[in-house]
C-alpha positions as CSV (number, residue, x, y, z in Angstrom):
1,X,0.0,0.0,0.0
2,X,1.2,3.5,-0.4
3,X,0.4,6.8,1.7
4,X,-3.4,6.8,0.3
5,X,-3.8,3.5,1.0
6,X,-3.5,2.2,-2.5
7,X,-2.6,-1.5,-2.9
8,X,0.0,-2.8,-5.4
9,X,0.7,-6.0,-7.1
10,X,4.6,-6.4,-6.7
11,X,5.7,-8.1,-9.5
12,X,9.3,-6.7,-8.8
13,X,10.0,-8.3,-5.2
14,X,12.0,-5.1,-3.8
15,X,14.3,-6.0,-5.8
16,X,14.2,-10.3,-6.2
17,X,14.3,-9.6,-2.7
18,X,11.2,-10.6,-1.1
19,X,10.9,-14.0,-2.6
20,X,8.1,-15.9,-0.5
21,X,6.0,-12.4,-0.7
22,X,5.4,-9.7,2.2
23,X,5.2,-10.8,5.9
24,X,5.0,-14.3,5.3
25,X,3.7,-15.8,8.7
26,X,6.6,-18.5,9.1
27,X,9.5,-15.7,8.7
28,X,7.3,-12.9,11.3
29,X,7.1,-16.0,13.4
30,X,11.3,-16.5,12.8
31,X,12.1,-13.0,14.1
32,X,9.7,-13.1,16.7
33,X,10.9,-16.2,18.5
34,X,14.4,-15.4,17.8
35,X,14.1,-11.9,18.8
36,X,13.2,-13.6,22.4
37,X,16.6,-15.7,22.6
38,X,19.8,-13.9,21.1
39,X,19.8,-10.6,18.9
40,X,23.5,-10.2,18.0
41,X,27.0,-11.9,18.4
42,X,28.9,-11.0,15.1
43,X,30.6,-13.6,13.4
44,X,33.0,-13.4,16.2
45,X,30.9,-16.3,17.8
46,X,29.7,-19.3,15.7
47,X,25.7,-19.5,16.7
48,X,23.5,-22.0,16.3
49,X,21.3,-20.3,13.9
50,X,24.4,-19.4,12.0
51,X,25.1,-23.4,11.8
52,X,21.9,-24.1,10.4
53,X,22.0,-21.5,7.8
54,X,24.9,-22.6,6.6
55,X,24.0,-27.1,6.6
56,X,20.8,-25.8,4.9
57,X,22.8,-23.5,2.2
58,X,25.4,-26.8,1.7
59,X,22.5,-28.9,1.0
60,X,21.4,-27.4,-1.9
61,X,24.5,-25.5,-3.6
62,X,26.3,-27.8,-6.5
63,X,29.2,-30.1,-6.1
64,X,31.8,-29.9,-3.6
65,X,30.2,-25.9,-2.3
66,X,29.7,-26.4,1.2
67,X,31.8,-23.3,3.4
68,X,29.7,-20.1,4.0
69,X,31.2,-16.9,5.3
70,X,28.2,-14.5,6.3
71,X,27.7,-10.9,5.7
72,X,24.5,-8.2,5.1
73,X,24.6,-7.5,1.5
74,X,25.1,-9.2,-2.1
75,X,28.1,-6.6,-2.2
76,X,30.0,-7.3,0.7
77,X,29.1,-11.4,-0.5
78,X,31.2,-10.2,-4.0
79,X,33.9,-7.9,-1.9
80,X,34.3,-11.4,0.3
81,X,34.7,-13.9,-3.4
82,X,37.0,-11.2,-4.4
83,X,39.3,-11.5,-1.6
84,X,39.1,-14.8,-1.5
85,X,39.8,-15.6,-5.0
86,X,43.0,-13.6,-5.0
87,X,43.9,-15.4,-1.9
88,X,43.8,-19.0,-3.3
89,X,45.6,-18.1,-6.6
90,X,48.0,-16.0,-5.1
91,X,47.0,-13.5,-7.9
92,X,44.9,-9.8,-8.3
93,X,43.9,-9.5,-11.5
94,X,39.9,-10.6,-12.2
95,X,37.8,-10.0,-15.1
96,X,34.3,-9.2,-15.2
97,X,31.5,-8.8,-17.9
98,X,30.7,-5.7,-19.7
99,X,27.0,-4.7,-19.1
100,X,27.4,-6.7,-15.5
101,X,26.5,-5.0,-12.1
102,X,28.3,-6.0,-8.8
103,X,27.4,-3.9,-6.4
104,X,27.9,-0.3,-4.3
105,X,31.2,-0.3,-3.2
106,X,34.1,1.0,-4.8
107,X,35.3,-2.8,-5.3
108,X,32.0,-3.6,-6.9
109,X,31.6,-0.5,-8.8
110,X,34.5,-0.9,-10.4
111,X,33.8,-4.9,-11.1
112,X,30.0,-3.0,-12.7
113,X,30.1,-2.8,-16.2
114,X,27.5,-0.2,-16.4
115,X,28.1,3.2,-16.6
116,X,24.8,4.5,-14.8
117,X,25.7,2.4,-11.8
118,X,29.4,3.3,-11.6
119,X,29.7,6.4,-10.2
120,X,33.1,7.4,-10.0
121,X,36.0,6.9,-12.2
122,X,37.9,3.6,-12.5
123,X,40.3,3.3,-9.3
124,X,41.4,-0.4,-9.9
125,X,43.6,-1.7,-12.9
126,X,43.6,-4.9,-12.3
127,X,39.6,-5.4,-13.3
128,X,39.2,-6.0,-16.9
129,X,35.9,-6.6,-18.5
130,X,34.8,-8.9,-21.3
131,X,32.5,-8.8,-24.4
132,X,29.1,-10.1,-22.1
133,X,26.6,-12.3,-24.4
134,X,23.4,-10.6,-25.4
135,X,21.6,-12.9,-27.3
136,X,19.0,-10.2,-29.3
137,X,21.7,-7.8,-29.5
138,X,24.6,-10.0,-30.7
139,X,27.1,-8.6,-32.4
140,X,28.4,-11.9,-34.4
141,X,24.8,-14.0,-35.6
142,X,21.0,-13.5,-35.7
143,X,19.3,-15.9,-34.3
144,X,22.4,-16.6,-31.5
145,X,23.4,-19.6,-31.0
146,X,26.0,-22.0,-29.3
147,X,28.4,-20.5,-32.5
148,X,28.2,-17.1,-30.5
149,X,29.0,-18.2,-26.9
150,X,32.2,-19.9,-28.2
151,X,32.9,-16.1,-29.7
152,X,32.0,-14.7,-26.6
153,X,34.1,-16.7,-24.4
154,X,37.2,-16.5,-26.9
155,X,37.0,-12.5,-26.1
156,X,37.7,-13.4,-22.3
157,X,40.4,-15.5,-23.6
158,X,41.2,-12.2,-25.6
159,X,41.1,-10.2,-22.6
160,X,43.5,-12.4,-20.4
161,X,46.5,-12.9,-22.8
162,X,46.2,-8.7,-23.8
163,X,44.8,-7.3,-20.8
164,X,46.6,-9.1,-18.0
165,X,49.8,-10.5,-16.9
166,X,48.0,-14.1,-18.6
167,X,47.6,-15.2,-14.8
168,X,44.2,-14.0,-13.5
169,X,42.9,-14.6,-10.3
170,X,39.3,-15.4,-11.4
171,X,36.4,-14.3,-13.9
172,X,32.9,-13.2,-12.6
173,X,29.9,-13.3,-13.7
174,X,26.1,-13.1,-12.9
175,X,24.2,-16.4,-15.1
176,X,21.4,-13.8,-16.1
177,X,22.2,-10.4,-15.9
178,X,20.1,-8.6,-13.6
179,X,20.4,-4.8,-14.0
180,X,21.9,-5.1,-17.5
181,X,18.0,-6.6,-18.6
182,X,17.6,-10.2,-17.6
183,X,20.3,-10.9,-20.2
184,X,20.7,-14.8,-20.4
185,X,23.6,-16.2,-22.5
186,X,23.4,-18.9,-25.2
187,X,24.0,-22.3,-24.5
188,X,27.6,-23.5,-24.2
189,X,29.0,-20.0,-22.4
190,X,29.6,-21.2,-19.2
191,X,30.7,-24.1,-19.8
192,X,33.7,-22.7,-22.0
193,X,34.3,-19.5,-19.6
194,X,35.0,-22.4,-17.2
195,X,37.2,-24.1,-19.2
196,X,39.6,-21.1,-20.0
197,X,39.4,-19.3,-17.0
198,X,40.5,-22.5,-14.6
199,X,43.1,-23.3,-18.0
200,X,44.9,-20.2,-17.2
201,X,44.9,-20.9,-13.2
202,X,41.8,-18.8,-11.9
203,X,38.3,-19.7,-10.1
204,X,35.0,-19.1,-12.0
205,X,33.0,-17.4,-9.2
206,X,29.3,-17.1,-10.0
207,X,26.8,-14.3,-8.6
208,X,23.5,-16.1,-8.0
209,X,22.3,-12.4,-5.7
210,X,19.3,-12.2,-8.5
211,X,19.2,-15.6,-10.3
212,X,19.6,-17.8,-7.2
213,X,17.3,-19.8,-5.1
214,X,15.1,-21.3,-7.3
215,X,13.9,-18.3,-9.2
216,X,14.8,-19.9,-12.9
217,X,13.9,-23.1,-12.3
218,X,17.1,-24.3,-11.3
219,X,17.8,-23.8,-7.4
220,X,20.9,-21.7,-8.7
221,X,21.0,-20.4,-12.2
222,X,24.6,-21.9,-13.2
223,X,22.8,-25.6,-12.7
224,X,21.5,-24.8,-16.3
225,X,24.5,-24.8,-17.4
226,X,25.9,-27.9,-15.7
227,X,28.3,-26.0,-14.0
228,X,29.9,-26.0,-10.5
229,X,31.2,-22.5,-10.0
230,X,34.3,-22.4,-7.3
231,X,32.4,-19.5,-5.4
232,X,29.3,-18.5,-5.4
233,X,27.6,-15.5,-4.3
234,X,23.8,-15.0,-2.8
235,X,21.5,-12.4,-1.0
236,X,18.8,-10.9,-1.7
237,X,15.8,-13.3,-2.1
238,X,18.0,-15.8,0.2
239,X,16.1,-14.4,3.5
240,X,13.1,-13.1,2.1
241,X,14.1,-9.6,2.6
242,X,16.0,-9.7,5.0
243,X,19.7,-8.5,5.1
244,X,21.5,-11.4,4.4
245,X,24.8,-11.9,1.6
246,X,26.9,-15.2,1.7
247,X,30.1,-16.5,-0.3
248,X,30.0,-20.1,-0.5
249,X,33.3,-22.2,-1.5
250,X,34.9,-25.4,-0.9
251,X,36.6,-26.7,1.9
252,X,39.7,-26.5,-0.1
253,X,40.0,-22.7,-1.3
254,X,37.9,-21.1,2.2
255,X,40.9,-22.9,3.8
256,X,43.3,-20.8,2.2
257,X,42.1,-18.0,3.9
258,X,44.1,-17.7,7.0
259,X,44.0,-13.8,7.9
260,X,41.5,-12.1,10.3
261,X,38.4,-11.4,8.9
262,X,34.6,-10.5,10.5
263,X,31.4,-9.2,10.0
264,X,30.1,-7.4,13.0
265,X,26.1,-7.9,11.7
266,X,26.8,-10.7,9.3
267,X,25.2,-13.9,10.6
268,X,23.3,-12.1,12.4
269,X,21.3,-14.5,14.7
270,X,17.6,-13.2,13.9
271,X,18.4,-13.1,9.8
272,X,20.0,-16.8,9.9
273,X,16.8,-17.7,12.1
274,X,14.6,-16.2,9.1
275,X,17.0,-17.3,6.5
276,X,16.7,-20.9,7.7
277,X,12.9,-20.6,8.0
278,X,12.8,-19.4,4.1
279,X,15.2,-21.9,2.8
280,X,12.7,-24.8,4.4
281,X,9.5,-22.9,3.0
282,X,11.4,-22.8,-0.4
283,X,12.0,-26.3,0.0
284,X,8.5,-27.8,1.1
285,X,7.0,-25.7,-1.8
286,X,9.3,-26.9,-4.1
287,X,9.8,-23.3,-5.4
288,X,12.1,-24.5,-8.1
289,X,9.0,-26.5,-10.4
290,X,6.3,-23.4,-9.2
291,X,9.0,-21.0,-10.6
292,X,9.4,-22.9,-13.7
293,X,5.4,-23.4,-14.1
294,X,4.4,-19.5,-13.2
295,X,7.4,-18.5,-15.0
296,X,5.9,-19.9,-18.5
297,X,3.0,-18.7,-17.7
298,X,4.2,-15.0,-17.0
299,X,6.6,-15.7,-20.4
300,X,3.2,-16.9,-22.8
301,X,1.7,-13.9,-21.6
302,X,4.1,-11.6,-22.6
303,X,4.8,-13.0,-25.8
304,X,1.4,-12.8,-26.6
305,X,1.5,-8.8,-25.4
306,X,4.6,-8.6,-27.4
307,X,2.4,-9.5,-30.7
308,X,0.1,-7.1,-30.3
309,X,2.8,-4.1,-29.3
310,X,5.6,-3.3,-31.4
311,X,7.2,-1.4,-29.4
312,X,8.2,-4.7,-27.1
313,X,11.5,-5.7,-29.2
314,X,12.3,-8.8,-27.0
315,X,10.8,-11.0,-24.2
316,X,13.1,-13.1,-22.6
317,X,14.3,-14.7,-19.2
318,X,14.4,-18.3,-17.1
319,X,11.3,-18.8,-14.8
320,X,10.4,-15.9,-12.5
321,X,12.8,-13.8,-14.1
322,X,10.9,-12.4,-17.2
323,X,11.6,-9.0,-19.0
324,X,11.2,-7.4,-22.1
325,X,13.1,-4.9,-23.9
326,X,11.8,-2.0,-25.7
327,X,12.4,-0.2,-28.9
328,X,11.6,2.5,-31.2
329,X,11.5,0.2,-34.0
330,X,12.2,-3.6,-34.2
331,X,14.1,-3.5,-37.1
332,X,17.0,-1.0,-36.1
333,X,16.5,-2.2,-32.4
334,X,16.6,1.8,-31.0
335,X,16.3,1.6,-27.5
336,X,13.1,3.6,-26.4
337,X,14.0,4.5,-22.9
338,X,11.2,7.6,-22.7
339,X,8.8,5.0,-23.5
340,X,10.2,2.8,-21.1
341,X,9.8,5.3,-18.3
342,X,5.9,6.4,-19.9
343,X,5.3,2.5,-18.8
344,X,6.8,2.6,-15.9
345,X,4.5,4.9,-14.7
346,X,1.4,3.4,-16.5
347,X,2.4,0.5,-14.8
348,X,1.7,1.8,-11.4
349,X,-1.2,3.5,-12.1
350,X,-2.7,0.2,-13.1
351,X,-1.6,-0.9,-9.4
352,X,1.4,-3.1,-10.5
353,X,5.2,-2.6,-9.4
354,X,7.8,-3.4,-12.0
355,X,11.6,-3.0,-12.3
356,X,13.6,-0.7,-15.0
357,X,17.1,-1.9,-16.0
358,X,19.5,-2.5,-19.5
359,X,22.5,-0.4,-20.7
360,X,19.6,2.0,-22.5
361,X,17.3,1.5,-19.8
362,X,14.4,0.6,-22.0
363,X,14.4,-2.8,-20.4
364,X,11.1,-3.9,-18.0
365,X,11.6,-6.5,-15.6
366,X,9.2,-9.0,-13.8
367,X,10.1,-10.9,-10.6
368,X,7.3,-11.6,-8.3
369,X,7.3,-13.6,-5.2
370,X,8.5,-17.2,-5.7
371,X,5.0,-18.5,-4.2
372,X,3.2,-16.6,-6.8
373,X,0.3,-18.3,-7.9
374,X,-1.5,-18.7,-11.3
375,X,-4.5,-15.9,-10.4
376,X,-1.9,-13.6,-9.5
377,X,0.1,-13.7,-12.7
378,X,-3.3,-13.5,-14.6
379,X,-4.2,-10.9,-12.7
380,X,-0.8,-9.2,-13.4
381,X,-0.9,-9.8,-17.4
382,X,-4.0,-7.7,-17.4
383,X,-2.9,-5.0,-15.5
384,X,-0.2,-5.0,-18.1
385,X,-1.9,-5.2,-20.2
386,X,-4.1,-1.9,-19.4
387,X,-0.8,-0.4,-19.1
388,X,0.5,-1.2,-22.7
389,X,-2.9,0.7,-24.1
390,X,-2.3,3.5,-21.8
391,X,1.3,3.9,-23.4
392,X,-0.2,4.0,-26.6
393,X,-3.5,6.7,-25.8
C-alpha cells in the first residue's frame, strides 16, 4: 500500500528480494521467536542459527560448495569472493563482464560494467571486463546460437593474454544479468568461460544475488549450465528480505584463507533464524518447479502482449525472471527508454510494481514472489496489459 492506502501488485519483489512475498507468517514468526533468545553476536561467535543457515545453504548449492562466510549485503558477498579468489591463486587480476552490475562499493563498482551504476571513475587496474553475451543484440549471428557463446568466451580469452599479466585470479559473472535486462547467454557459455578461466589458473566465481534460489527453475541459475562454480555468491531473495549476503566455496579454497576477517552484523542471529525458515518454506513448496510453471506462464503472456505491441523488441528470461526490452523500431532495435519510463509509470497507475534496468534503460523487468500463484500472474498480465494501451493513448 502506499500513503493513500492504494494496494499494489509487486511483481518486482523489492528487488528479487522478497521471494516468498510480504510478511509471510513462518518468517514474522522466525524474528519473533528469535528476537526472544539472542539478537547479536557477530561472526566473532559461531551461533546455532548461523550453523543451520549454513547445513541448509550446503544442502542445496552444486558439487563440492559447502563453506559459507556471512555478511549483510550481495556486495560485501562479492567484496568477500574477491578476496578470496585472489587469496587462493595468489593473484589480483579478475575479469568481469561488460553490461554486468556487482554492487555499491568501490570494489564492486569498479567490477559494474554499467556506466549508470558506476559512479566514480575507474580506481582499480587490475579489473578488466569482457565482451558479455546478449543474445538479441549479438554482435556476431542473428538468431544466437552455441556459435556465438564460443565467440563470446574466446573475447575473455582475448582479454587475459592482452589485458593481464596471462595469470588472472578469477572471472565473474552473474548467469542472467540482472540490472543489464535479464540478459541470459546462449548455451555453451559457461561451460567454455569455465574451461579457459581455470586453464589459465583462476576460479570461475558465479553471482546467484538475482538468479539464485530457485527463481529460474534451477535452485541456482549456473545448474542450467551444468556447472559447478568455485564461489558462489547469494543475497537478496536468500532471507526473504531480510539483510543477508553469503560466499560459499569449498573446503579447499575457504581454507586458504588464514587472515582475520569479520562481520560485525553478518550472521546475524535473527536473519539466519529467518533465513533458515525461508530456505525450508522454499524447499517444502518446491519453489524451483512453481517457478518454472508461473514462470511460463508469466513468459506466454508476454509474448502474446509482445504480438500485439511493437514497441516490445524482446521477451526473454528463465522462470520468475521475465523482462522485455523495448524499442523505437524492431528493425534498427533503437532503444526507447522515454517509452520505457511512460510504462513505468502506467504500470503503477494500473496498481502493479515493475523494475527498470539495461545499458539504454528501455528494459522492463518481472520478478514476483516465488510463491506466486496462477490468479496472481493473470491478474498481473491484465494490468499490463491496461498499461501497454495507456502507453499507446
Amino acid at each position: 500500500w502506499d500513503a493513500d492506502d492504494r494496494e499494489y501488485l509487486d511483481f518486482f519483489s523489492g528487488i528479487l528480494s522478497t521471494s516468498l512475498g510480504h510478511c509471510h507468517p513462518r518468517l514474522v514468526s522466525a524474528v519473533s521467536e528469535q528476537a526472544k533468545k539472542l539478537g547479536h553476536t557477530s561472526t566473532l561467535y559461531v551461533t546455532e542459527p548461523q550453523v543451520e543457515g549454513a547445513r541448509r545453504l550446503a544442502e542445496i548449492a552444486p558439487g563440492k560448495l559447502r563453506r559459507t562466510f556471512f555478511t549483510n549485503s550481495g556486495t560485501e558477498a562479492i567484496e568477500t569472493a574477491i578476496n578470496l579468489a585472489c587469496i587462493y591463486t595468489g593473484r589480483n587480476e579478475v575479469i568481469a563482464l561488460r553490461n554486468a552490475y556487482h554492487g555499491r562499493s568501490t570494489l564492486a563498482t569498479n567490477l559494474t560494467g554499467l556506466s549508470s551504476w558506476r559512479p566514480l571513475p575507474s580506481f582499480l587496474a587490475n579489473i578488466k571486463h569482457s565482451l558479455a553475451p546478449y543474445p538479441y543484440r549479438c554482435r556476431f549471428k542473428t538468431p544466437c546460437d552455441e556459435s556465438c557463446a564460443e565467440e563470446y568466451a574466446r573475447d575473455l580469452e582475448e582479454v587475459i593474454l592482452s589485458t593481464t599479466n596471462g595469470q588472472p585470479a578469477a572471472f565473474l559473472a552473474e548467469t542472467i544479468q540482472g540490472a543489464g535486462g535479464f540478459v541470459v547467454p546462449p548455451p555453451g557459455f559457461f561451460q567454455r568461460v569455465a574451461e579457459i578461466i581455470r586453464g589459465y589458473g583462476g576460479v570461475l566465481i558465479i553471482d546467484e544475488v538475482q538468479a539464485g534460489l530457485g527463481r529460474t527453475g534451477r535452485w541456482f541459475g549456473i545448474e542450467h549450465w551444468d556447472v559447478v562454480p568455485d564461489i558462489m555468491v547469494m543475497a537478496k531473495g536468500i532471507a526473504g528480505g531480510m539483510p543477508v549476503g553469503a560466499t560459499i566455496t569449498t573446503d579447499e579454497i575457504a581454507s586458504s584463507w588464514r587472515g582475520k576477517t569479520i562481520s560485525t552484523f553478518g550472521g546475524n542471529p535473527i536473519c539466519m533464524a529467518v533465513m533458515s525458515e525461508a530456505l525450508d518454506v522454499m524447499r517444502e513448496a518446491d519453489v524451483p518447479s512453481r517457478a518454472e510453471a508461473r514462470g511460463a506462464q508469466l513468459r506466454a503472456g508476454l509474448v502474446a502482449l509482445a504480438g500485439e505491441c511493437s514497441w516490445i523488441g524482446d521477451v526473454r528470461g528463465m522462470g520468475l525472471m521475465q523482462a522485455i526490452e523495448l524499442v523505437k523500431d524492431r528493425t534498427t532495435k533503437e532503444p526507447d527508454a522515454e517509452r520505457t519510463a511512460a510504462f513505468m509509470e502506467a504500470s503503477k497507475a494500473e496498481g502493479i510494481l515493475l523494475g527498470k534496468a539495461g545499458l539504454s534503460d528501455n528494459v522492463i523487468r518481472f520478478g514476483p514472489s516465488l510463491l506466486v500463484t496462477e490468479e496472481e500472474v493473470k491478474d498481473a498480465l491484465l494490468r499490463v496489459e491496461r498499461a501497454c494501451a495507456r502507453v499507446d493513448a
